[in-house]
C-alpha positions, -999 to 999 in steps of 0.1 A, spaced: 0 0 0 32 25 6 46 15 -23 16 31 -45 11 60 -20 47 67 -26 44 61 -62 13 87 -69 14 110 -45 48 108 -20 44 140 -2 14 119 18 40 94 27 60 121 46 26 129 65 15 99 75 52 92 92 54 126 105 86 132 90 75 165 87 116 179 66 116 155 46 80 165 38 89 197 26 115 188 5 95 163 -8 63 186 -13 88 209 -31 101 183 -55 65 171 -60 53 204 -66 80 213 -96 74 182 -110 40 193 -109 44 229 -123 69 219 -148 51 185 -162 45 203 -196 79 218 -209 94 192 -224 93 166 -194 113 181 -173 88 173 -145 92 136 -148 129 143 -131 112 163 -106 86 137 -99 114 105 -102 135 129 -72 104 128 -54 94 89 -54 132 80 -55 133 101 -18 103 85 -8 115 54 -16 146 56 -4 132 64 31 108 37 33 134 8 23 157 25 52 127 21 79 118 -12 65 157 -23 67 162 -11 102 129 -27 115 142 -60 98 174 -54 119 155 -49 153 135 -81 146 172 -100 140 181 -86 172 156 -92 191 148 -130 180 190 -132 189 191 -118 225 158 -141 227 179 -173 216 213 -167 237 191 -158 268 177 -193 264 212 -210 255 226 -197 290 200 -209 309 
């Protein structure tokens, strides 16, 4: 579901993680894309900035989550191999 929110409209990504920078700077990227969609695709740079940010920030959470699950389930497992 991320994936298309980020894809068609990233700026709500940014909102709904209230990363509220990165936001902006997103916003401003999506808006130039926006604004500029019609001389001679120059928006589609804007707009692949804006999803590749937004994408970019949603593989780093989903990476670091993966890393607290791999820690977790390991503390878990050596707890139980020194008792």
């Amino acid at each position: 579901m991320m994936y298309l929110v980020i894809l068609f409209a990233s700026p709500i990504y940014f909102i709904v993680r209230k990363k509220w920078g990165a936001f902006v700077l997103n916003s401003i990227l999506y808006f130039l894309a926006l604004a500029t969609i019609l001389f001679f695709g120059i928006g589609v740079f804007f707009w692949l900035l804006a999803v590749g940010h937004a994408g970019w920030h949603l593989r780093t959470e989903l990476m670091q989550e993966q890393a607290r699950m791999m820690a977790q389930e390991m503390a878990k497992e050596m707890r139980l191999n020194k008792s």
